[in-house]
PDB file of the backbone (N, CA, C, O) and the ligand in Angstrom, with CONECT records:
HET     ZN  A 101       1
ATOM      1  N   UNK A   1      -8.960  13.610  38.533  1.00  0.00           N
ATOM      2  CA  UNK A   1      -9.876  14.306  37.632  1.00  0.00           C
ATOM      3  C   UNK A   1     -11.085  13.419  37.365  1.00  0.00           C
ATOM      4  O   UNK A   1     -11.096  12.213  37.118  1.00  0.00           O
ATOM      5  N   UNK A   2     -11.941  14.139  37.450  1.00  0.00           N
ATOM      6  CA  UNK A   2     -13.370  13.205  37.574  1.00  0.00           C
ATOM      7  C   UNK A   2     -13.943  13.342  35.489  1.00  0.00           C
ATOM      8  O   UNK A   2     -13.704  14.170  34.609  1.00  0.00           O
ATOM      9  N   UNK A   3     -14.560  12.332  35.529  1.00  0.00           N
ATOM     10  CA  UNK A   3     -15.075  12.238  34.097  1.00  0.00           C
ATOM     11  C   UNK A   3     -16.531  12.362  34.260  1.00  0.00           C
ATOM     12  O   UNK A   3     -16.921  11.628  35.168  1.00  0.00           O
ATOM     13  N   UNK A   4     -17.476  13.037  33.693  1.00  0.00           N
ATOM     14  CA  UNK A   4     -18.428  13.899  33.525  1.00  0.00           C
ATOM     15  C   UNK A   4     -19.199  12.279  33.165  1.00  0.00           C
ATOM     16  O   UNK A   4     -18.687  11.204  32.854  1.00  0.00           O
ATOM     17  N   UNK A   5     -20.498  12.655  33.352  1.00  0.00           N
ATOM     18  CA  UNK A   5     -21.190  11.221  33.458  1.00  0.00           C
ATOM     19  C   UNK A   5     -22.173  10.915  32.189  1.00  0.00           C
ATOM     20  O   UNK A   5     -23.142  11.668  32.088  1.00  0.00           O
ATOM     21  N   UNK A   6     -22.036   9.991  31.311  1.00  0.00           N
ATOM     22  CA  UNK A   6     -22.225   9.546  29.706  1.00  0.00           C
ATOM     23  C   UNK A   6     -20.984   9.504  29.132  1.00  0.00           C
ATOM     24  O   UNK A   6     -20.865   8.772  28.150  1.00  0.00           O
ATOM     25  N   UNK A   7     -19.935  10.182  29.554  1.00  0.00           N
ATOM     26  CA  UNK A   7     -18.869  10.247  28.280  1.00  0.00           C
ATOM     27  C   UNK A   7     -17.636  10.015  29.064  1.00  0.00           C
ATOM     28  O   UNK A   7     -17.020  10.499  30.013  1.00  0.00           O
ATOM     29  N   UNK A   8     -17.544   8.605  27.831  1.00  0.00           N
ATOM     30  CA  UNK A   8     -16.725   7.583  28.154  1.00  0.00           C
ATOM     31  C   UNK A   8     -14.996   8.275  27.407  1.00  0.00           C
ATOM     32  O   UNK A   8     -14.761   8.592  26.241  1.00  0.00           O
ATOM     33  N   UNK A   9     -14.051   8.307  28.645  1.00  0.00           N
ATOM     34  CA  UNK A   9     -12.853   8.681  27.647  1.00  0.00           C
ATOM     35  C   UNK A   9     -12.020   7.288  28.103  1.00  0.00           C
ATOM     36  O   UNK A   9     -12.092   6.671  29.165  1.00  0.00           O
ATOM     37  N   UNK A  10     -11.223   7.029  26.940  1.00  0.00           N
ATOM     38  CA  UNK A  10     -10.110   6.175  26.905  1.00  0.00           C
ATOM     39  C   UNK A  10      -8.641   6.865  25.843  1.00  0.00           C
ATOM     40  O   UNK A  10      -8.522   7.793  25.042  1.00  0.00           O
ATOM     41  N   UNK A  11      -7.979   6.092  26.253  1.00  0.00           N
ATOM     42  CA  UNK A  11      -6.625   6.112  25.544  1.00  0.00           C
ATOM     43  C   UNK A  11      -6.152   5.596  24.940  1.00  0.00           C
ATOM     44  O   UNK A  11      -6.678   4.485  24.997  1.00  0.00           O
ATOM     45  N   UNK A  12      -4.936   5.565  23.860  1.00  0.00           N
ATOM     46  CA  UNK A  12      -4.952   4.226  23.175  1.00  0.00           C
ATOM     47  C   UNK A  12      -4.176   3.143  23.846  1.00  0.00           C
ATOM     48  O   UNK A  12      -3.793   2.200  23.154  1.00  0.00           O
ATOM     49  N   UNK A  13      -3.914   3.174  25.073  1.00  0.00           N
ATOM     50  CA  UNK A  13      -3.920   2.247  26.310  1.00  0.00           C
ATOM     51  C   UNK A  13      -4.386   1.087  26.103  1.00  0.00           C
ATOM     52  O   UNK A  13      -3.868  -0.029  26.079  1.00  0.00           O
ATOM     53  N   UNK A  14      -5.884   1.634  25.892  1.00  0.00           N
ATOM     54  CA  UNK A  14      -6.890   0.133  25.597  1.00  0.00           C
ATOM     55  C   UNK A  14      -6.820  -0.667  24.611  1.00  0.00           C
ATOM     56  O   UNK A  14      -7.475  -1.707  24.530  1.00  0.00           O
ATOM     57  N   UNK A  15      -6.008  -0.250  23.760  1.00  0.00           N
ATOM     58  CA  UNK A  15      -5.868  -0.808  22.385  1.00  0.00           C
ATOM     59  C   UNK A  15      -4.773  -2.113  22.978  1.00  0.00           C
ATOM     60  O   UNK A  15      -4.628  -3.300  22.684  1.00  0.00           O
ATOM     61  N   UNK A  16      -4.335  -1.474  23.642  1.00  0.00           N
ATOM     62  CA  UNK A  16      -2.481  -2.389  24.201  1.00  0.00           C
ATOM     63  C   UNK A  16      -2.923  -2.898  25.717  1.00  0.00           C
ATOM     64  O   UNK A  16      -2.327  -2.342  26.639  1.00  0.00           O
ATOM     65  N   UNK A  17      -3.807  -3.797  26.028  1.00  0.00           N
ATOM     66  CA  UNK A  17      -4.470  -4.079  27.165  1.00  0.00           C
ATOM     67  C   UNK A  17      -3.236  -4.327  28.530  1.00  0.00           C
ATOM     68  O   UNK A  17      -3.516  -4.157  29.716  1.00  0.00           O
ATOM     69  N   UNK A  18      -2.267  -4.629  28.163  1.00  0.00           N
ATOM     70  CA  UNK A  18      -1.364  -4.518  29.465  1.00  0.00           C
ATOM     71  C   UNK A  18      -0.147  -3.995  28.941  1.00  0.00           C
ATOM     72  O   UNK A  18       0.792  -4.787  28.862  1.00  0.00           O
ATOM     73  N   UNK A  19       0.005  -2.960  28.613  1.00  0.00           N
ATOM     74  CA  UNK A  19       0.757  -1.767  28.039  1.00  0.00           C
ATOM     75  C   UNK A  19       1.488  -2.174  26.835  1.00  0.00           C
ATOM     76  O   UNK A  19       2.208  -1.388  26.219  1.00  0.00           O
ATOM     77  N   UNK A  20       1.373  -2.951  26.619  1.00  0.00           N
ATOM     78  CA  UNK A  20       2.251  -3.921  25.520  1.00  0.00           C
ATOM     79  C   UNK A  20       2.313  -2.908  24.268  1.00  0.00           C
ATOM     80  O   UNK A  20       1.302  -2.216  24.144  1.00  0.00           O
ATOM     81  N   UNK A  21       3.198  -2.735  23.447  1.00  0.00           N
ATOM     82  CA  UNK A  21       3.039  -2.533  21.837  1.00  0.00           C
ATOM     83  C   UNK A  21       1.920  -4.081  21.186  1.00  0.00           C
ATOM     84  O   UNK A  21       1.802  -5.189  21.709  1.00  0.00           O
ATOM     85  N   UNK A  22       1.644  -3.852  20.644  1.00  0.00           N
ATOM     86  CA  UNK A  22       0.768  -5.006  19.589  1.00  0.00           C
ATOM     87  C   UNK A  22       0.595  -4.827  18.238  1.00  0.00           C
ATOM     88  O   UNK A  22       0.156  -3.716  17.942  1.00  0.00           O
ATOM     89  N   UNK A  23       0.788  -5.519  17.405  1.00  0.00           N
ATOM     90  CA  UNK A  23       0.434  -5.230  15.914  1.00  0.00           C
ATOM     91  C   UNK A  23      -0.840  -4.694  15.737  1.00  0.00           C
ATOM     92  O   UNK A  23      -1.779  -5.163  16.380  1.00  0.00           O
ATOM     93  N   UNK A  24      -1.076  -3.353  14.596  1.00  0.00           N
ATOM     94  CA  UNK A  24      -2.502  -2.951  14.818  1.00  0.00           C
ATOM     95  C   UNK A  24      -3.238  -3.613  13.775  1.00  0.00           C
ATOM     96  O   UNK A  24      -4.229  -3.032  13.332  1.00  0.00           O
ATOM     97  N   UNK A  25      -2.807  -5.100  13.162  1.00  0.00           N
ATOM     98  CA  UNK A  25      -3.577  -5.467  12.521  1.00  0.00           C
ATOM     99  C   UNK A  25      -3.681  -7.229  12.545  1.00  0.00           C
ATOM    100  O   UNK A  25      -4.422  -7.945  11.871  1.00  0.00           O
ATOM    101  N   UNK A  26      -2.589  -7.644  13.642  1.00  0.00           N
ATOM    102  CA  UNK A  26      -2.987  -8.955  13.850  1.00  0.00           C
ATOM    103  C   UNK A  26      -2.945  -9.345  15.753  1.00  0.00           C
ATOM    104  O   UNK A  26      -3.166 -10.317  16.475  1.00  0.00           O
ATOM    105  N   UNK A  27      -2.609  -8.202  15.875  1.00  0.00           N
ATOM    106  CA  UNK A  27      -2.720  -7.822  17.878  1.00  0.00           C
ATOM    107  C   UNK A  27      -1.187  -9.159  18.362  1.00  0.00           C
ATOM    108  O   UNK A  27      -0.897  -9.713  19.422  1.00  0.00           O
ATOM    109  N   UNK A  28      -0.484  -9.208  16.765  1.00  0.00           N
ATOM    110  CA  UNK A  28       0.647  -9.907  17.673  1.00  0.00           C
ATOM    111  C   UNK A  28       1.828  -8.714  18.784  1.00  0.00           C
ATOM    112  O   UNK A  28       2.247  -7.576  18.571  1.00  0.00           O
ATOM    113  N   UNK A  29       1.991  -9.514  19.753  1.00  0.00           N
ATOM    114  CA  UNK A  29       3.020  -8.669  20.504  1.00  0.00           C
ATOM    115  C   UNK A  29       4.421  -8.179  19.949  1.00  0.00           C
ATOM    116  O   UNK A  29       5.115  -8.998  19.349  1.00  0.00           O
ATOM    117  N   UNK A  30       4.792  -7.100  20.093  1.00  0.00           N
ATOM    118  CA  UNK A  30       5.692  -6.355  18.909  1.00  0.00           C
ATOM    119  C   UNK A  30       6.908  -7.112  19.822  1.00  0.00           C
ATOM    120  O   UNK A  30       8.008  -7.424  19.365  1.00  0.00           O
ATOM    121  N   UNK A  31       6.421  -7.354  21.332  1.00  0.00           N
ATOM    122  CA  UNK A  31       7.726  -7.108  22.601  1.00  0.00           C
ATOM    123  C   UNK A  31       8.440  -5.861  22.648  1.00  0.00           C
ATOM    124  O   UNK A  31       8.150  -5.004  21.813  1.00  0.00           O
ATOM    125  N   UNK A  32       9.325  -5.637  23.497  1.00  0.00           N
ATOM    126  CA  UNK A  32      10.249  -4.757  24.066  1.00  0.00           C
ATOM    127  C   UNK A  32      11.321  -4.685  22.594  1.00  0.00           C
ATOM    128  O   UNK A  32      11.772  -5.611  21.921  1.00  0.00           O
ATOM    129  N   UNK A  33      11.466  -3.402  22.469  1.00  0.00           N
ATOM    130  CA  UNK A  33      12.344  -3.013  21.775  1.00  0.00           C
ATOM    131  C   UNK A  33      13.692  -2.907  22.422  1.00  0.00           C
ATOM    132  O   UNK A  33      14.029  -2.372  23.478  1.00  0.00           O
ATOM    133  N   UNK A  34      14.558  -3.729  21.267  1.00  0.00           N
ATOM    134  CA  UNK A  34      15.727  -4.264  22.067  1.00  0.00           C
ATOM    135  C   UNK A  34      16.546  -3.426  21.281  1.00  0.00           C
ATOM    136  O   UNK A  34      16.551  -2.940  20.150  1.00  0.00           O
ATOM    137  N   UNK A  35      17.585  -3.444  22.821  1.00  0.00           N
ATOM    138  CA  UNK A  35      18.465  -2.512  23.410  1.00  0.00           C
ATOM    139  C   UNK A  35      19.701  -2.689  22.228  1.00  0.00           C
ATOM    140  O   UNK A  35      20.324  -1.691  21.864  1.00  0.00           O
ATOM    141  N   UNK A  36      20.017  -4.124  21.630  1.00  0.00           N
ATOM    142  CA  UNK A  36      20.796  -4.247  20.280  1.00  0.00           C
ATOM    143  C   UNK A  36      20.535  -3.674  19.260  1.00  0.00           C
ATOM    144  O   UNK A  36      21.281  -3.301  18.355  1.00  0.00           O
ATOM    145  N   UNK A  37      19.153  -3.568  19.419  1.00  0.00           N
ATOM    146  CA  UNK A  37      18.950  -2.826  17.954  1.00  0.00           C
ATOM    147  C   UNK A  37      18.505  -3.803  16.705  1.00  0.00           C
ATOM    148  O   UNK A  37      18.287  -3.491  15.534  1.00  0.00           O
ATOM    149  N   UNK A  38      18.438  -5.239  17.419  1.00  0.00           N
ATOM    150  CA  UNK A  38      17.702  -6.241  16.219  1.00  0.00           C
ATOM    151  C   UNK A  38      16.548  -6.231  16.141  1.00  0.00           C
ATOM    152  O   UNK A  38      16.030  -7.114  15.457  1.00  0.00           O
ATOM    153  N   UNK A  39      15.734  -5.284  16.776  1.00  0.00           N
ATOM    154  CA  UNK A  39      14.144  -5.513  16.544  1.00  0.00           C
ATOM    155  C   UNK A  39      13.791  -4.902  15.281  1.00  0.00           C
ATOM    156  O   UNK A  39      14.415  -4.104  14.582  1.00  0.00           O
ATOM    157  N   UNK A  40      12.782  -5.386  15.153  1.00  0.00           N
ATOM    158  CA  UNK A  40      12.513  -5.288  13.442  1.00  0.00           C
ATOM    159  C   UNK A  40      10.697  -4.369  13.722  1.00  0.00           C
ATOM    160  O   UNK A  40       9.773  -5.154  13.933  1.00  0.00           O
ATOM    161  N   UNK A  41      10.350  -2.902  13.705  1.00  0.00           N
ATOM    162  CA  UNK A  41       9.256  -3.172  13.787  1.00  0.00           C
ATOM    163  C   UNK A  41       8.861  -2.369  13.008  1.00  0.00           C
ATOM    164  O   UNK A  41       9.557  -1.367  12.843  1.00  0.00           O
ATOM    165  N   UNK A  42       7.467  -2.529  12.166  1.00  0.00           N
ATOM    166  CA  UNK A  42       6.728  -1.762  11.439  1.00  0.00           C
ATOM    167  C   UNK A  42       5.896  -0.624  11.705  1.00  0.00           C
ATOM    168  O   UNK A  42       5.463  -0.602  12.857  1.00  0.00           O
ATOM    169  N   UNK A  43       5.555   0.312  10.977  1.00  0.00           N
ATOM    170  CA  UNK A  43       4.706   1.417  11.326  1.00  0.00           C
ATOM    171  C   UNK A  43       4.090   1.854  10.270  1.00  0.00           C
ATOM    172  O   UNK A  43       4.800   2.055   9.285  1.00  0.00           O
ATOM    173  N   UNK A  44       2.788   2.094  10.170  1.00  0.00           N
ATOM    174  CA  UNK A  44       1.824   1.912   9.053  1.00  0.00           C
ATOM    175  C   UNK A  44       1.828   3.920   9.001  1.00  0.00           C
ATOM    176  O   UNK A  44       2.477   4.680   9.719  1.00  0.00           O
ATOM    177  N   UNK A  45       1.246   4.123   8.333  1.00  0.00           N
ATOM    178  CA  UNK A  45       0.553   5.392   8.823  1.00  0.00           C
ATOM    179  C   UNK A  45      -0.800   5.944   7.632  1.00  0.00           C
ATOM    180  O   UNK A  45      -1.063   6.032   6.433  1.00  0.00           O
ATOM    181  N   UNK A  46      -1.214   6.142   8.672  1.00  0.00           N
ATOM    182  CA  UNK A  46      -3.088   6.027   8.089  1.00  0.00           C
ATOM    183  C   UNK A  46      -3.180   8.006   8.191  1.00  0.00           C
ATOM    184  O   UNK A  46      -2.761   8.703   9.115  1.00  0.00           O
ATOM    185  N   UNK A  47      -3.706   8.358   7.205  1.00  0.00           N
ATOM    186  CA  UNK A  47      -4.108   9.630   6.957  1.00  0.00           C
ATOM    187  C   UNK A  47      -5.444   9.816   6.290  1.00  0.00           C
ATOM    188  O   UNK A  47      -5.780   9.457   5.161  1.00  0.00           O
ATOM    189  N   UNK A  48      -6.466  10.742   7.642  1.00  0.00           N
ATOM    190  CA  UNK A  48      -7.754  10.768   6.977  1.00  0.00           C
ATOM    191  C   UNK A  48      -8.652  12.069   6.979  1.00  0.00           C
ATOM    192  O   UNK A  48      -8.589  12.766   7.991  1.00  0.00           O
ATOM    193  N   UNK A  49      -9.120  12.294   6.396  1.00  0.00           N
ATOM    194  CA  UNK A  49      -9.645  13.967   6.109  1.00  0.00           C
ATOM    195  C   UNK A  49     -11.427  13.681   6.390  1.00  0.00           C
ATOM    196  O   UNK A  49     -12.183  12.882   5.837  1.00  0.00           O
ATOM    197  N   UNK A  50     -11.735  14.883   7.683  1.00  0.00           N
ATOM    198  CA  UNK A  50     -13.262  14.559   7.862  1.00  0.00           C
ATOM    199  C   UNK A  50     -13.530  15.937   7.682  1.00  0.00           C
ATOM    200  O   UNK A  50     -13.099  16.677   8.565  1.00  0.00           O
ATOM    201  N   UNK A  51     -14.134  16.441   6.755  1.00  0.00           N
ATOM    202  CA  UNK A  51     -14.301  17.709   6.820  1.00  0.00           C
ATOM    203  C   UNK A  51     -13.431  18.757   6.468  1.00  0.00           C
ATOM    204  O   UNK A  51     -13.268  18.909   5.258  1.00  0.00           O
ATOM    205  N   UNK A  52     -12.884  19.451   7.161  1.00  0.00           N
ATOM    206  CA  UNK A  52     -11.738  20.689   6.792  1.00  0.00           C
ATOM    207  C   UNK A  52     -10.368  19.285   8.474  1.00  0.00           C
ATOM    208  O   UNK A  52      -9.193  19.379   8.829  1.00  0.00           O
ATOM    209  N   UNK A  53     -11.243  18.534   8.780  1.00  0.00           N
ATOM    210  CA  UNK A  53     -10.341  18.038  10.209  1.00  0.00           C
ATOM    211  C   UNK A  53      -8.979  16.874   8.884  1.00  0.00           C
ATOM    212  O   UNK A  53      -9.261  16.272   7.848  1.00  0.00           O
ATOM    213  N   UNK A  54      -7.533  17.034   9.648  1.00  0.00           N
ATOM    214  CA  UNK A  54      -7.153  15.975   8.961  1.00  0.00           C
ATOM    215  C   UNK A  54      -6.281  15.193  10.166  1.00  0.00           C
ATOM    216  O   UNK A  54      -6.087  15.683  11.279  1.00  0.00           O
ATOM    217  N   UNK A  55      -5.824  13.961   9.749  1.00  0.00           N
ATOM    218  CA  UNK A  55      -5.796  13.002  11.125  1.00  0.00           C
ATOM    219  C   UNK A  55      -4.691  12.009  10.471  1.00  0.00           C
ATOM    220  O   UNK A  55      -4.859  11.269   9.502  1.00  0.00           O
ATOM    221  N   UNK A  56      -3.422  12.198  11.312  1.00  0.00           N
ATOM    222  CA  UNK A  56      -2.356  11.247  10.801  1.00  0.00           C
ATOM    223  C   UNK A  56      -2.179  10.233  12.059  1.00  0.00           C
ATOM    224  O   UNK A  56      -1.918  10.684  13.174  1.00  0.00           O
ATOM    225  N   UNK A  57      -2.305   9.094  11.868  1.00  0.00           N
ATOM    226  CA  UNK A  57      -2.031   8.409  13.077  1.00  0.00           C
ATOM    227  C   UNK A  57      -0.496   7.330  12.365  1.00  0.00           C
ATOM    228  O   UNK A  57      -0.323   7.096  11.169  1.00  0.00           O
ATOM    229  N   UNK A  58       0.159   6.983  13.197  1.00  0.00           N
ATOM    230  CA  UNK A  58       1.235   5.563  13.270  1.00  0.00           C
ATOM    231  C   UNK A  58       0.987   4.233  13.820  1.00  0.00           C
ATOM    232  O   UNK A  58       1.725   3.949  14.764  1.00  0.00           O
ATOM    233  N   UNK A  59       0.378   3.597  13.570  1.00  0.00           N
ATOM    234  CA  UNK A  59      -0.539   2.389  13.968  1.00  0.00           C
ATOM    235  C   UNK A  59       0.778   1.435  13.872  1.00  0.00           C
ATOM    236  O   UNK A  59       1.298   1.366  12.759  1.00  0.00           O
ATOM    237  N   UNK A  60       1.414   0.630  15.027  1.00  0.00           N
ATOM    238  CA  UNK A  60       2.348  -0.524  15.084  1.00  0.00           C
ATOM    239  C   UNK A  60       2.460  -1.706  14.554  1.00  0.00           C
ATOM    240  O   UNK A  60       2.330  -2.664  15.317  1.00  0.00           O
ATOM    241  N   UNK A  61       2.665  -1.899  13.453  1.00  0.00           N
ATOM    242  CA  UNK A  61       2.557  -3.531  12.713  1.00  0.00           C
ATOM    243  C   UNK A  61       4.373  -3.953  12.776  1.00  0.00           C
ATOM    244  O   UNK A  61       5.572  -3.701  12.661  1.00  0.00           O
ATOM    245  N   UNK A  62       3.074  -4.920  13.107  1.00  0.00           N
ATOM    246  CA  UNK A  62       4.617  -6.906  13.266  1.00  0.00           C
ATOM    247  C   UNK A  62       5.480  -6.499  11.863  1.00  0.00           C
ATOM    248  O   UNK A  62       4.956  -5.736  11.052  1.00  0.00           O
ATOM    249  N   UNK A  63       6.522  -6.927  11.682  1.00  0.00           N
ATOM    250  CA  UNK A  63       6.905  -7.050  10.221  1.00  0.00           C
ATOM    251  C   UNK A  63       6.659  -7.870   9.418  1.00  0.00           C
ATOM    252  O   UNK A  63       7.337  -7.994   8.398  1.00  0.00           O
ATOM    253  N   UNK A  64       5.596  -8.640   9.707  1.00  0.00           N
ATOM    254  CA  UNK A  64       4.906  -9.520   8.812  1.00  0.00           C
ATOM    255  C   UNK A  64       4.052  -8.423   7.876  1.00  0.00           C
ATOM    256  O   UNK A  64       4.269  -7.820   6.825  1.00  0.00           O
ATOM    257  N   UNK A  65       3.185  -8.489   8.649  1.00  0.00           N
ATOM    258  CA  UNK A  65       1.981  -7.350   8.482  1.00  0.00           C
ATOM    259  C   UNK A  65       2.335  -6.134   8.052  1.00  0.00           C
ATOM    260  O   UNK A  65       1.580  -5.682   7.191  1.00  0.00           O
ATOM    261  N   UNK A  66       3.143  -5.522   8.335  1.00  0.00           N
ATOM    262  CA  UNK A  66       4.001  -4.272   7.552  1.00  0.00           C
ATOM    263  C   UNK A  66       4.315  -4.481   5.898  1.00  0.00           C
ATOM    264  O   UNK A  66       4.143  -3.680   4.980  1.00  0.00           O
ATOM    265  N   UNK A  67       4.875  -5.954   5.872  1.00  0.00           N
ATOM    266  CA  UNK A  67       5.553  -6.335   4.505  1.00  0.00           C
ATOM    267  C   UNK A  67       4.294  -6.204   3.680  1.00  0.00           C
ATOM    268  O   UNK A  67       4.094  -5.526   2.672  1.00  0.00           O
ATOM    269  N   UNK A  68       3.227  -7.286   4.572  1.00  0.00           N
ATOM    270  CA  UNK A  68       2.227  -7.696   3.630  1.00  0.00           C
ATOM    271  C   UNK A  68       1.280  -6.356   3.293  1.00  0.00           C
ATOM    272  O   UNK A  68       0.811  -6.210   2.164  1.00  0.00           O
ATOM    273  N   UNK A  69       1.137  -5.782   3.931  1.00  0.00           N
ATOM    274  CA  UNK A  69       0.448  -3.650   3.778  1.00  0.00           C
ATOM    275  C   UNK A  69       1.356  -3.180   2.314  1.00  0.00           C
ATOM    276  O   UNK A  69       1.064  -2.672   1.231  1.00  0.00           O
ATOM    277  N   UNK A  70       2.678  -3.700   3.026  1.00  0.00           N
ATOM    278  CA  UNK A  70       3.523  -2.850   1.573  1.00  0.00           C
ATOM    279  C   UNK A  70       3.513  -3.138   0.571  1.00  0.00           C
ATOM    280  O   UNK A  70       3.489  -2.275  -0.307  1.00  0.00           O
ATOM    281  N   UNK A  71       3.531  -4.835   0.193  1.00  0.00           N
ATOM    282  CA  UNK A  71       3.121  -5.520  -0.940  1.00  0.00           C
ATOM    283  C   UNK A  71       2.312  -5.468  -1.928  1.00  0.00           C
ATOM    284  O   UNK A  71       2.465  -5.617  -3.140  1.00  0.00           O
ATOM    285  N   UNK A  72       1.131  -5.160  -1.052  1.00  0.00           N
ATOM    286  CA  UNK A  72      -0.412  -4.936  -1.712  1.00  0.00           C
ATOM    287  C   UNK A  72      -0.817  -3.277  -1.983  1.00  0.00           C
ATOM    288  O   UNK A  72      -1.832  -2.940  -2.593  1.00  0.00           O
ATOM    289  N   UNK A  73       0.055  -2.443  -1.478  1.00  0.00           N
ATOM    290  CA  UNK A  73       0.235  -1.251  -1.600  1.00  0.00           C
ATOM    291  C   UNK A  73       0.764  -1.087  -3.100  1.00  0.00           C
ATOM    292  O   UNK A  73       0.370  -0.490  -4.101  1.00  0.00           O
ATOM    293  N   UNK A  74       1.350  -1.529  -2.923  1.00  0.00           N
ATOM    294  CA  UNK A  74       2.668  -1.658  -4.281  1.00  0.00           C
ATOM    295  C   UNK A  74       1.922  -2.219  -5.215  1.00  0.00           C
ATOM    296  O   UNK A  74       1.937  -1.500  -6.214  1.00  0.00           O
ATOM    297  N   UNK A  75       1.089  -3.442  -5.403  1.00  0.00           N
ATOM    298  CA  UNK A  75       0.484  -4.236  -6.391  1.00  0.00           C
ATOM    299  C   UNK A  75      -0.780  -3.454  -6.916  1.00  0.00           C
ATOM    300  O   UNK A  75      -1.338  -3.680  -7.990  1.00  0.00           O
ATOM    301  N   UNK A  76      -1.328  -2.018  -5.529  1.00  0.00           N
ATOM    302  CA  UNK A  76      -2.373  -1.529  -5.898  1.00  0.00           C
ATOM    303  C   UNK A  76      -2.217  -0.269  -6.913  1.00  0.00           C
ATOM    304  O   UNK A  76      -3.139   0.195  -7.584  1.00  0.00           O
ATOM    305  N   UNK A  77      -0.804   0.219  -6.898  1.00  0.00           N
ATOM    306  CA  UNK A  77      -0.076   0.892  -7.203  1.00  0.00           C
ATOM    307  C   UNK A  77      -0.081   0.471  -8.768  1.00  0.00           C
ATOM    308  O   UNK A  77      -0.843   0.955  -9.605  1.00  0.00           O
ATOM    309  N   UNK A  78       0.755  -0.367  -8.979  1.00  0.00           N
ATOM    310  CA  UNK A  78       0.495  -0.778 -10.399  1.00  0.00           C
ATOM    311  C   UNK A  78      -0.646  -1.082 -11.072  1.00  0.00           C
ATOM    312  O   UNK A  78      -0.596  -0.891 -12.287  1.00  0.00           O
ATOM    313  N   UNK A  79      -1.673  -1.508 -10.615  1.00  0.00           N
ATOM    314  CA  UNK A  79      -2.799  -1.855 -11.109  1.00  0.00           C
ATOM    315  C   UNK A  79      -3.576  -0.268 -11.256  1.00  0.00           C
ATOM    316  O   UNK A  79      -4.575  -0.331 -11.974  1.00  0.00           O
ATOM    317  N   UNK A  80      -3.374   0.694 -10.873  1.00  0.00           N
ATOM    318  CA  UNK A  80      -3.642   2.021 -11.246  1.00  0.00           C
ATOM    319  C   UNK A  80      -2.696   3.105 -12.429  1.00  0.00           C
ATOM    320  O   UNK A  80      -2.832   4.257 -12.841  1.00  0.00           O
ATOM    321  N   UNK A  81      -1.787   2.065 -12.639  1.00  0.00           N
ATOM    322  CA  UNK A  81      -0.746   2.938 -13.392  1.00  0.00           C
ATOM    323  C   UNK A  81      -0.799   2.143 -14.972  1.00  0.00           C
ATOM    324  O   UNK A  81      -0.208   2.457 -16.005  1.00  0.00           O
ATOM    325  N   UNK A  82      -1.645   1.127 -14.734  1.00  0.00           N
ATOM    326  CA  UNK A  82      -1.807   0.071 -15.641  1.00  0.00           C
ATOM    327  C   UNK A  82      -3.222   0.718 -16.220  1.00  0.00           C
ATOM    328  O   UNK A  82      -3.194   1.328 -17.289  1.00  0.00           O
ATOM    329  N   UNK A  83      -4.402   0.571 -15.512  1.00  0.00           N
ATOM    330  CA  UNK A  83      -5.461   1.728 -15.837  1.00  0.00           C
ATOM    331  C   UNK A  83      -5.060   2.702 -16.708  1.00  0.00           C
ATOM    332  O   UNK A  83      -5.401   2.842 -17.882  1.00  0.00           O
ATOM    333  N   UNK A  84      -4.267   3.408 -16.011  1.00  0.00           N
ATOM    334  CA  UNK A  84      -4.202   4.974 -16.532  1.00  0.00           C
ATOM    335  C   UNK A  84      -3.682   5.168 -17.514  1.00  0.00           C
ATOM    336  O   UNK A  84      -3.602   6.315 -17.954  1.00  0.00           O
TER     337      UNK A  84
HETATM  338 ZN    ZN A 101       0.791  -8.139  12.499  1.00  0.00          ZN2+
END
């Protein structure tokens, strides 16, 4: 299939430059999800409204980066309930 000429398509392929999973916020390698079942991995999920359009994506975070999203989630959480 040929791609029409100015418009550039990609996948989120490119995000994962040699097919890899990667954290989507420190590009560490998640690795292969193991077959034991000890892998530990995070999943964020980002929800965004453009218009009447709405857009849920699952973006892959390390469990570092997962914890630390949830943490500050949580701390932002209270600091609005503290406001209110
Ligand atoms: Zn990370």
């Amino acid at each position: 299939m040929s791609v029409p000429k100015g418009f550039v398509s990609a996948t989120h392929s490119v995000l994962f430059e040699d097919g890899e999973d990667r954290c989507s916020v420190c590009t560490e390698p998640l690795g292969a999800e193991g077959d034991d079942g000890t892998e530990v991995r995070g999943r964020g999920l980002l929800v965004w409204a453009r218009g009447e359009e709405r857009r849920y994506e699952e973006p892959h975070l390390c469990p570092s980066c997962a914890s630390a999203i949830g943490v500050s989630a949580l701390q932002r959480w209270e600091i609005e309930e503290d406001e209110g």
